[in-house]
N, C-alpha and C positions, 0 to 999 in steps of 0.2 A: 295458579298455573304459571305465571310470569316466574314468580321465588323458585317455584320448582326446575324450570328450563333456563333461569339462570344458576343456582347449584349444580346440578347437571354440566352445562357449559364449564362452570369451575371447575368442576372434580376432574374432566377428562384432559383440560388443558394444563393441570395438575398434576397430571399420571402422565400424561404424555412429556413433559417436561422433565419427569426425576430421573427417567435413566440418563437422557445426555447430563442430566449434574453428575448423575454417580459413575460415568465413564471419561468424564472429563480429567486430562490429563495435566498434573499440575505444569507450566511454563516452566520449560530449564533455559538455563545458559544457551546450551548451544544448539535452539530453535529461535532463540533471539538473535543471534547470529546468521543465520539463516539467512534470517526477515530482512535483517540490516544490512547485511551483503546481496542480495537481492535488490534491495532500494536501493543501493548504490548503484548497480547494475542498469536496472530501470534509468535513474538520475542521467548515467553518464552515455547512455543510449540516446536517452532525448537531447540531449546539450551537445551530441558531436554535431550536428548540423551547423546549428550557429558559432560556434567554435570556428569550426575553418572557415565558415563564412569572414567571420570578425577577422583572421588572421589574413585570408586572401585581402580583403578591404584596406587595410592595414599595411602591407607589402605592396596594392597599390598606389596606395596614398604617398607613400615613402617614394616611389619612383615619379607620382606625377609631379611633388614638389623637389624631387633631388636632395632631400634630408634623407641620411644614413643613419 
């Protein structure tokens, strides 16, 4: 019984499994691109907070010591 309903379990997780291999679309160039231009996106979305944060700090620092 066990051998049986583990064959079973294989074979459907098996079948279910080969159409996305066989529709699977090989990766090109310019869906990597995509990806990477996107993560940059992402990246520079999160880091503009701290950015001007740092830069405001910075510009006050300059005024509270009187260094230009």
């Amino acid at each position: 019984m066990k051998k049986t309903a583990l064959f079973l379990l294989a074979s459907i997780t098996m079948t279910a499994s080969m159409p996305a291999f066989a529709q699977a679309k090989p990766a090109s160039s310019s869906s990597d691109n995509k990806v990477v231009a996107g993560a940059k996106k992402v990246g520079r979305g999160i880091m503009w907070g701290p950015k001007k944060m740092w830069g405001g700090m910075k510009s006050m620092g300059k005024k509270m010591t009187g260094k230009s």
